[in-house]
C-alpha positions as CSV (number, residue, x, y, z in Angstrom):
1,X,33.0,9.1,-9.5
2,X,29.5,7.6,-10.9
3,X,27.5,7.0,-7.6
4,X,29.1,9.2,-5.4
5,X,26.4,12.3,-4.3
6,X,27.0,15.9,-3.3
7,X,25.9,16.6,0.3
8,X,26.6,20.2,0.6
9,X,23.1,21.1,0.2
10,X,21.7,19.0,3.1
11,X,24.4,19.6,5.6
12,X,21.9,22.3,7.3
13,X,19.6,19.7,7.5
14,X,20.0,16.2,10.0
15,X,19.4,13.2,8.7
16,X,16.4,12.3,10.9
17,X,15.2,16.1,10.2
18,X,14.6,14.9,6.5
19,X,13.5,11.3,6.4
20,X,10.5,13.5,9.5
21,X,9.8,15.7,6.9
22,X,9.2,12.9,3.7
23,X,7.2,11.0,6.4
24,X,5.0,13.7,6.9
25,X,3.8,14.0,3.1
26,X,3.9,9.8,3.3
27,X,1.0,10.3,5.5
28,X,-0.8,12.9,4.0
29,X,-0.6,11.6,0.6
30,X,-1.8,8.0,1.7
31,X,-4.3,9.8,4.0
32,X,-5.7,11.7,1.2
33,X,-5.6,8.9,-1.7
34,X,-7.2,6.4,1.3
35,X,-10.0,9.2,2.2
36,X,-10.7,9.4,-1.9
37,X,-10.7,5.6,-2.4
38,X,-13.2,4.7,0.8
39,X,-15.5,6.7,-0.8
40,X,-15.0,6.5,-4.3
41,X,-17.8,3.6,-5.0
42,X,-20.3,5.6,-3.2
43,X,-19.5,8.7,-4.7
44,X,-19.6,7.3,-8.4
45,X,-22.7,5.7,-8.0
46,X,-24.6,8.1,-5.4
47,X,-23.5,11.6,-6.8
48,X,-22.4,10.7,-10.1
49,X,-25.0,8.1,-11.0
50,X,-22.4,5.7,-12.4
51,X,-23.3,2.1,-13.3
52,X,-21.1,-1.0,-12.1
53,X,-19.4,-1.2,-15.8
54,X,-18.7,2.9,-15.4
55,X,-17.1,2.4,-12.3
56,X,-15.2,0.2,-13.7
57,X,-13.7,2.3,-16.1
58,X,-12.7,4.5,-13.3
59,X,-11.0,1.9,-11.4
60,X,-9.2,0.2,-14.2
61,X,-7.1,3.7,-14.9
62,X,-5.9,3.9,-11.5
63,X,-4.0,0.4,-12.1
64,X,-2.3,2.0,-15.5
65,X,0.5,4.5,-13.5
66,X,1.7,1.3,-12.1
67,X,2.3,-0.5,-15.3
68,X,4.2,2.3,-16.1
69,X,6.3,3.0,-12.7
70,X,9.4,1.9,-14.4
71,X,9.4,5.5,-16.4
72,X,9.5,7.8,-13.2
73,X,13.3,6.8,-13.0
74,X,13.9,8.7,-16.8
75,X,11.2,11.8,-15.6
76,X,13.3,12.1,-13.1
77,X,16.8,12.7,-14.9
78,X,15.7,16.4,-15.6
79,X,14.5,17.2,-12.1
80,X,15.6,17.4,-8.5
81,X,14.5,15.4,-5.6
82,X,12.4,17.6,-4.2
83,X,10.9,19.2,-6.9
84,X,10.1,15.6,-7.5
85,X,7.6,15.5,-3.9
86,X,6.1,18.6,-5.2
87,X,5.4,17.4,-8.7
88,X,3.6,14.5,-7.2
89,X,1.9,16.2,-4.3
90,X,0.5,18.7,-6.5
91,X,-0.7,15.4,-9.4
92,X,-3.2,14.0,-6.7
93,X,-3.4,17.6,-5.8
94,X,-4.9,18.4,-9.1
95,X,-7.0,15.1,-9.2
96,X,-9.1,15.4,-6.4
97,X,-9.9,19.1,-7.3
98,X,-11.1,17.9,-10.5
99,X,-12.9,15.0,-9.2
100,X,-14.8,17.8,-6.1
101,X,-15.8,20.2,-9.1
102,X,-17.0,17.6,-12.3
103,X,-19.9,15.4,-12.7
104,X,-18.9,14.0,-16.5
105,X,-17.5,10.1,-16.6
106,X,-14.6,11.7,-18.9
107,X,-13.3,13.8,-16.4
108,X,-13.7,11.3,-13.5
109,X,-11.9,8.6,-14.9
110,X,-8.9,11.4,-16.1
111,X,-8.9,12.5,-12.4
112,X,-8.9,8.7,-11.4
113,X,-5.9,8.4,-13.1
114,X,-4.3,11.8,-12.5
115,X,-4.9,10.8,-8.5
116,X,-3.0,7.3,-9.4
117,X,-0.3,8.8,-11.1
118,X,0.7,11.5,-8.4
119,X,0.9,8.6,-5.4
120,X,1.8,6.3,-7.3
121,X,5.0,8.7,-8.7
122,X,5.3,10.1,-5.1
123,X,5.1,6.1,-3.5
124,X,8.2,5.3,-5.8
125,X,10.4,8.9,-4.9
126,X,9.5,8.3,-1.4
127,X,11.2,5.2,-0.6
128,X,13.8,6.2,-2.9
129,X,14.3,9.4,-0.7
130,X,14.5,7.1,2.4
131,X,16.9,4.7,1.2
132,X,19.2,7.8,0.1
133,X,18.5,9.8,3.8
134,X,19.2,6.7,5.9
135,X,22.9,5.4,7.1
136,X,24.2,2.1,7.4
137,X,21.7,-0.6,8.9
138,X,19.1,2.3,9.3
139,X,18.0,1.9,6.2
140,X,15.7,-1.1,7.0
141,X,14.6,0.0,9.8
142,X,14.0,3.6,8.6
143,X,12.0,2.3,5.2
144,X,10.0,-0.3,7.6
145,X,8.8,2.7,9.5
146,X,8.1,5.0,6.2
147,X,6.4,2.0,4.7
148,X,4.1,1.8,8.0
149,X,2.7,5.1,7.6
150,X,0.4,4.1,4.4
151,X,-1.9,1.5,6.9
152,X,-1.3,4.0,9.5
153,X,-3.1,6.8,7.2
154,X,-6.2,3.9,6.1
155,X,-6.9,3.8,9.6
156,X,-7.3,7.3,10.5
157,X,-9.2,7.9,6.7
158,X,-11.8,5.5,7.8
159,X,-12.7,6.6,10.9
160,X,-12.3,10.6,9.2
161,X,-14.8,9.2,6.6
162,X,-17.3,7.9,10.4
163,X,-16.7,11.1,11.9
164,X,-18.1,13.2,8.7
165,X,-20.4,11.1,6.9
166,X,-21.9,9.1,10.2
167,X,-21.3,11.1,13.4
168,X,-24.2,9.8,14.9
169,X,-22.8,6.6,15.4
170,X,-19.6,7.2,16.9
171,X,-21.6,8.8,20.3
172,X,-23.2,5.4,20.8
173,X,-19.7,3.9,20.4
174,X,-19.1,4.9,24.4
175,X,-21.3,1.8,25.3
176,X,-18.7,-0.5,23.4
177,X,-15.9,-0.1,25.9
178,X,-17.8,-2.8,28.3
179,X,-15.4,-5.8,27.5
180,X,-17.0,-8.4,30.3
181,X,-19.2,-9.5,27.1
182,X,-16.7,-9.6,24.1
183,X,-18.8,-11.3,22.3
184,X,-22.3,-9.6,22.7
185,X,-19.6,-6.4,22.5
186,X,-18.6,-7.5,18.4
187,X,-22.3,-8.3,18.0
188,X,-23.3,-4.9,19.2
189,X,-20.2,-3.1,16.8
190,X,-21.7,-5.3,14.0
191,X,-25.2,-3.8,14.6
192,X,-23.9,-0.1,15.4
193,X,-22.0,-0.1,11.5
194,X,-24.3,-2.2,9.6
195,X,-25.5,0.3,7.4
196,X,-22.9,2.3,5.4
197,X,-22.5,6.0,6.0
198,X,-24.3,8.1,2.7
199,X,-21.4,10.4,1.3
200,X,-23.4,13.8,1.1
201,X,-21.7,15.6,-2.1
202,X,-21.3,18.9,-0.4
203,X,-19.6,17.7,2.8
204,X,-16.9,15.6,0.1
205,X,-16.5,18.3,-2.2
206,X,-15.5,20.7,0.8
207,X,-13.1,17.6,2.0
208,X,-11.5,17.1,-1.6
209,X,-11.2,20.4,-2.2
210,X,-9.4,20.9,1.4
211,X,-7.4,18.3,1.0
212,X,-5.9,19.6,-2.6
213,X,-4.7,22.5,-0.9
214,X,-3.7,20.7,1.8
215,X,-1.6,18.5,0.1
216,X,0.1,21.6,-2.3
217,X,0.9,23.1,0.8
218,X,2.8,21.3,2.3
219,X,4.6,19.3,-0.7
220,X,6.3,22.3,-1.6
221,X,6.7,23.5,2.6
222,X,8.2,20.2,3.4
223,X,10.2,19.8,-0.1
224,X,11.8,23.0,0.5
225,X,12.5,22.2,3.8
226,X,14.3,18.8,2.6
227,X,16.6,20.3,0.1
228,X,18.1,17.7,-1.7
229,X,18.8,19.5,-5.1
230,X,22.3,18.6,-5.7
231,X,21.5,15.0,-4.7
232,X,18.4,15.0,-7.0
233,X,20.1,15.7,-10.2
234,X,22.3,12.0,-9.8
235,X,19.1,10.1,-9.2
236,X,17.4,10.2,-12.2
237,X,18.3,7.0,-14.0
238,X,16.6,3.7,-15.3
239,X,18.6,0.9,-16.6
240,X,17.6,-2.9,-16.5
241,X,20.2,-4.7,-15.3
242,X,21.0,-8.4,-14.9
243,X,22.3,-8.2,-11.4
244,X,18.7,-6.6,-10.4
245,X,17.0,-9.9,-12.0
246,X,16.4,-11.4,-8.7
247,X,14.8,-7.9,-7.3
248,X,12.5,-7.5,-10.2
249,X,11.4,-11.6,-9.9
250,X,10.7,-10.8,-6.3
251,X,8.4,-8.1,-6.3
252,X,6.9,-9.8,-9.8
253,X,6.1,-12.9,-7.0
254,X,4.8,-10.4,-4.3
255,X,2.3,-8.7,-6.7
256,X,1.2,-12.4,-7.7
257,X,1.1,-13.2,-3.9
258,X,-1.4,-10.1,-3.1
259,X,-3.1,-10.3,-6.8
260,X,-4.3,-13.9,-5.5
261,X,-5.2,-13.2,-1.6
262,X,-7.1,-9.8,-2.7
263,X,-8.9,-11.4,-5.3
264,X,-10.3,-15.1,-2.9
265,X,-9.5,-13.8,0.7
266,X,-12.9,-11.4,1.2
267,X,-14.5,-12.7,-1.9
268,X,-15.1,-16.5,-0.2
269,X,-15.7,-14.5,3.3
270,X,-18.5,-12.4,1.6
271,X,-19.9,-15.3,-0.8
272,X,-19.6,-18.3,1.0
273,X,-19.6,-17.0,4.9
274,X,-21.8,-13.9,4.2
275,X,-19.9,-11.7,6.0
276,X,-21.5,-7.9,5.9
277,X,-20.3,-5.3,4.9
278,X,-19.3,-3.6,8.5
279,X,-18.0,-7.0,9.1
280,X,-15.7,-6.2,6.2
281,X,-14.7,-3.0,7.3
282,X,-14.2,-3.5,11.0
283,X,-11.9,-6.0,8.9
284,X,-9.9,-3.4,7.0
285,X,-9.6,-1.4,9.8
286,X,-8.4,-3.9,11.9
287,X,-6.1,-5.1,8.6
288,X,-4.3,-1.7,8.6
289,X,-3.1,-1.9,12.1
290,X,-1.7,-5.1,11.7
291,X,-0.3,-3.7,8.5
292,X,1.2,-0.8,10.5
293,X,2.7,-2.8,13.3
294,X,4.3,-5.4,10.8
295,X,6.0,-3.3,8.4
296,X,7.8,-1.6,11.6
297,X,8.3,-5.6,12.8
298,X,10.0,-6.4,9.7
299,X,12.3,-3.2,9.9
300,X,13.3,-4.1,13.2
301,X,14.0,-7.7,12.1
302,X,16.1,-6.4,9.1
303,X,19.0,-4.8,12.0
304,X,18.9,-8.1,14.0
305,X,18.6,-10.8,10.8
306,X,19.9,-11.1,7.2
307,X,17.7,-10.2,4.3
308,X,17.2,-13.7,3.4
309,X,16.0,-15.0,6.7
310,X,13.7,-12.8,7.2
311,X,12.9,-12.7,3.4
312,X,12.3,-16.9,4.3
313,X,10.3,-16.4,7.3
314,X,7.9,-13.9,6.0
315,X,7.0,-16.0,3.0
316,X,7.4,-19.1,5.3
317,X,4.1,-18.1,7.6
318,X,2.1,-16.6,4.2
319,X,2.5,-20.0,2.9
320,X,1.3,-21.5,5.5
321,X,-1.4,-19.0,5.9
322,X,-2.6,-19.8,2.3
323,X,-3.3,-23.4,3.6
324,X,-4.9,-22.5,6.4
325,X,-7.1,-20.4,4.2
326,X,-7.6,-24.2,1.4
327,X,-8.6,-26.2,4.8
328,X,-10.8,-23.7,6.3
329,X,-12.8,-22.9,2.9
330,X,-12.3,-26.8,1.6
331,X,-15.3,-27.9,3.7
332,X,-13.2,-31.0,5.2
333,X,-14.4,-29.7,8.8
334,X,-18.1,-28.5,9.6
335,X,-17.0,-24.9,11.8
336,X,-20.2,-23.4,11.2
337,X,-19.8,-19.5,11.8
338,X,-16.5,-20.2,13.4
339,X,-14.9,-20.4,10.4
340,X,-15.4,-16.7,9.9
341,X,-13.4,-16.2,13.2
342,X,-10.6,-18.3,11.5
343,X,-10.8,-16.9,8.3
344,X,-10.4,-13.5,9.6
345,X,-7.8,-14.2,11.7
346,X,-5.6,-15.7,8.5
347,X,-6.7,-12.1,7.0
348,X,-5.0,-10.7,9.5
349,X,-2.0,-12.4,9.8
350,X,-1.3,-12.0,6.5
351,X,-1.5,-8.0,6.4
352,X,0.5,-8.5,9.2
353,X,3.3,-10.3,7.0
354,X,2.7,-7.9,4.2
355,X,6.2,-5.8,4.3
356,X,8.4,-8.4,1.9
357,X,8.9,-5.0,0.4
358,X,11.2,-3.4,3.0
359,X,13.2,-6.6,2.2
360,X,13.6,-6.5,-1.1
361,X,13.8,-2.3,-1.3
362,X,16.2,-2.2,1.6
363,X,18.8,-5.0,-0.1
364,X,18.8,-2.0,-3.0
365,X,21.7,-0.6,-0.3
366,X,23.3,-3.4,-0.8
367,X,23.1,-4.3,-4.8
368,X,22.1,-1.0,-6.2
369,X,23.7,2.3,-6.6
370,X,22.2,5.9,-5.1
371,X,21.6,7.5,-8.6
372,X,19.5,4.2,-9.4
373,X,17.1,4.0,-6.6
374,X,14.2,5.5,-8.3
375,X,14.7,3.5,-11.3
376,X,14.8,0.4,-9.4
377,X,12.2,0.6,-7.4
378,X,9.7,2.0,-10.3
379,X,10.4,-1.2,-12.0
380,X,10.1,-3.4,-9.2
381,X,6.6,-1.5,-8.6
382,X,6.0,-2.1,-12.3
383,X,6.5,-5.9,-12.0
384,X,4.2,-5.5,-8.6
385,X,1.6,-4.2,-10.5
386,X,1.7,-6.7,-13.6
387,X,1.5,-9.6,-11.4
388,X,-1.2,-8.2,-8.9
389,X,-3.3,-7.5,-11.9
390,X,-2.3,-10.8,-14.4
391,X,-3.4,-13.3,-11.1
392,X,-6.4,-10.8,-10.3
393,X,-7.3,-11.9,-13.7
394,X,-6.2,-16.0,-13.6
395,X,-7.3,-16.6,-10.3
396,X,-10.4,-15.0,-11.4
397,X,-11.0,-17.9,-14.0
398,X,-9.3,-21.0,-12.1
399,X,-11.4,-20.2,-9.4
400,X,-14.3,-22.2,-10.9
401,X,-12.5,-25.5,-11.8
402,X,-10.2,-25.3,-8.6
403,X,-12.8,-23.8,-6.1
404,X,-10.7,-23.5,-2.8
405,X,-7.5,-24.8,-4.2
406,X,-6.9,-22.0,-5.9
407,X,-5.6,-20.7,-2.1
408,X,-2.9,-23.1,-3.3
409,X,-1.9,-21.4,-5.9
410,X,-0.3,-18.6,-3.0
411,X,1.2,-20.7,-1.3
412,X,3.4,-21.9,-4.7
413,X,4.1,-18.7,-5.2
414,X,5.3,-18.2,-1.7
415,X,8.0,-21.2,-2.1
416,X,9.1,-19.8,-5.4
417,X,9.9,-16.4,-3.3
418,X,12.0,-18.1,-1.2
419,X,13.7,-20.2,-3.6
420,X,14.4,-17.0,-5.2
421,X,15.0,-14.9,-2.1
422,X,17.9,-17.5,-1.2
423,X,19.6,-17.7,-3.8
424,X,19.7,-14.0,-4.2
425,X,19.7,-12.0,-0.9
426,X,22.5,-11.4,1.5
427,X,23.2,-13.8,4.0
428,X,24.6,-11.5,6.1
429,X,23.0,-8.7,8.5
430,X,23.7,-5.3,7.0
431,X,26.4,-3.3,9.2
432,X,27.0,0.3,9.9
């Protein structure tokens, strides 16, 4: 029968023992790709001697893979699930060797993209894999707890990136675990990062090139391990279907949601506030952990709440948050420095609300069947992209004639999602 699977070949294996396994590559592979993008600006222009428009080029082929997610659901038709983790493992693999042993533009940018391709194939597989390893209402929770891995891996990739391009600074760190004087404490954290680290070639090249064989390593040790060929070969499908409308609108909406906050939230905070660039990444790093702690909120929610409420309340806050973000900016009250604090804060919240896509990738359980999971989701991911890219782009050029109104423009789209997200998701909590 169409959607029915053959388990045999994973009976050895628990559940639990599997979805461990994918979540160790999850981290490596986001560890690695967040390690290459921290210091891929600093590289290109340091080492490589790259101008801004060059680096361009290199970071406009790493949004091209994503475009084209929608395809890994017909690559996949002629191969098995694992071989799938290994295929995209030994991609990024590939990339980053390349990009530790080149200094031409050509080759840079074909890495860039090479790198792109390989997560952005292994992203799609991964949650795939999840969705088809975890049981009943687990599924939620299980994907909200995959999903939290990728902020998890930023984290530990930035401070990687301290400890072996800046270890002088983290000794001097000691003195910041004073908290009587929060204040003079941030003030002194400020001072300690305000220069960025240098990436010294050698010391990268010996990381990249580490962390290639790394990653082939233990793609094909924890693929093996997994063993999912029978159930690979019924996965490999793509078909665009109307019932899967509402899915593809929603993660369409999601892209435009972070397409718009990525492209105003640190841009007025940097312009407008001058906030430095440790400020910014004390930021990130503090970004990631919220990230981390709210995709595993939103997959405990998802075993307690319907799909649609908790679809509703995520997008309920963000909305807000965007007009927290038009009165702050909009000049209406005189905050001074304060509004930095504020603006920050709304930063963070929002990376905190940032898992609508354990929602909508979970309700697949529901809507979808097994041997469409990878198609599904590489659309969705290719509607993501579009929209994140498309408002990068608009909210680029409405920014002038709307100035801080253009934070509006989120908050729209956030009521759309849950206009949509009603009339679409399950009202009822998923059961075992």
């Amino acid at each position: 029968m169409a959607g029915e699977v053959d388990t045999s070949s994973t009976e050895n294996l628990p559940v639990n023992g599997r979805l461990f396994k994918i979540g160790v590559v999850y981290f490596a592979l986001f560890l690695a790709h967040s390690i290459w993008r921290i210091t891929l600006h600093n590289n290109a222009a340091n080492n490589f001697g790259l101008s801004e428009s060059q680096i361009g080029y290199v970071l406009s082929a790493t949004y091209i893979p994503g475009i084209f997610a929608f395809s890994i659901g017909l690559v996949a038709r002629g191969l098995q699930l694992y071989k799938l983790i290994v295929f995209a493992a030994l991609a990024l693999a590939v990339g980053m060797f390349m990009v530790s042993s080149t200094v031409e533009l050509t080759v840079l940018v074909f890495s860039a993209l090479l790198i792109a391709f390989g997560f952005t194939f292994f992203y799609t597989v991964a949650n795939s894999a999840c969705l088809l390893g975890s049981e009943g209402d687990r599924a939620s929770y299980d994907l909200g707890r995959l999903k939290s891995l990728g902020p998890l891996a930023g984290f530990f990739a930035a401070i990687i990136v301290l400890i072996l391009f800046a270890p002088a600074v983290l000794p001097q760190w000691s003195s910041l675990l004073d908290f009587s004087n929060p204040v003079g404490t941030l003030q002194e954290l400020i001072a300690k990062t305000q220069s960025a680290p240098e990436v010294d070639a050698l010391i990268l090249r010996n990381l990249l090139v580490t962390l290639s064989v790394f990653l082939v390593l233990l793609g094909i040790y924890v693929s093996y391990g997994i063993r999912l060929s029978r159930m690979g070969r019924t996965f490999g499908r793509f078909n665009i279907r109307r019932k899967l409308f509402s899915y593809y609108a929603l993660n369409f909406l999601a892209g435009s949601r972070s397409g718009i906050f990525q492209t105003f939230a640190l841009f007025v905070m940097v312009k407008h506030y001058h906030l430095p660039v440790s400020g910014t990444a004390i930021l990130v790093m503090a970004a990631h952990m919220c990230s981390f702690l709210g995709y595993r909120w939103v997959g405990m929610m998802l075993r307690r709440f319907s799909h649609r409420l908790v679809l509703t309340l995520i997008y309920a806050v963000v909305a807000l948050n965007f007009i927290g973000f038009w009165v702050l900016t909009s000049g209406t009250f005189d905050l001074g420095q304060g509004a930095v604090l504020g603006l920050g804060g709304l930063f963070l919240i929002d990376s905190f609300f940032f898992g609508a896509s354990v929602v909508t990738d979970s309700h697949l359980k529901l809507t979808s069947e097994p041997r469409d999971f990878i198609g599904d989701i590489g659309a969705g991911m290719t509607m993501f992209s579009i929209a994140a890219g498309l408002m990068s782009v608009v909210g680029s050029l409405l920014w002038e004639p709307l100035g801080s109104k253009a934070f509006l423009l989120g908050t729209m789209t956030c009521l759309l999602a849950m206009v949509v997200g009603h009339m679409s998701l399950s009202s009822q909590k998923t059961v075992d």
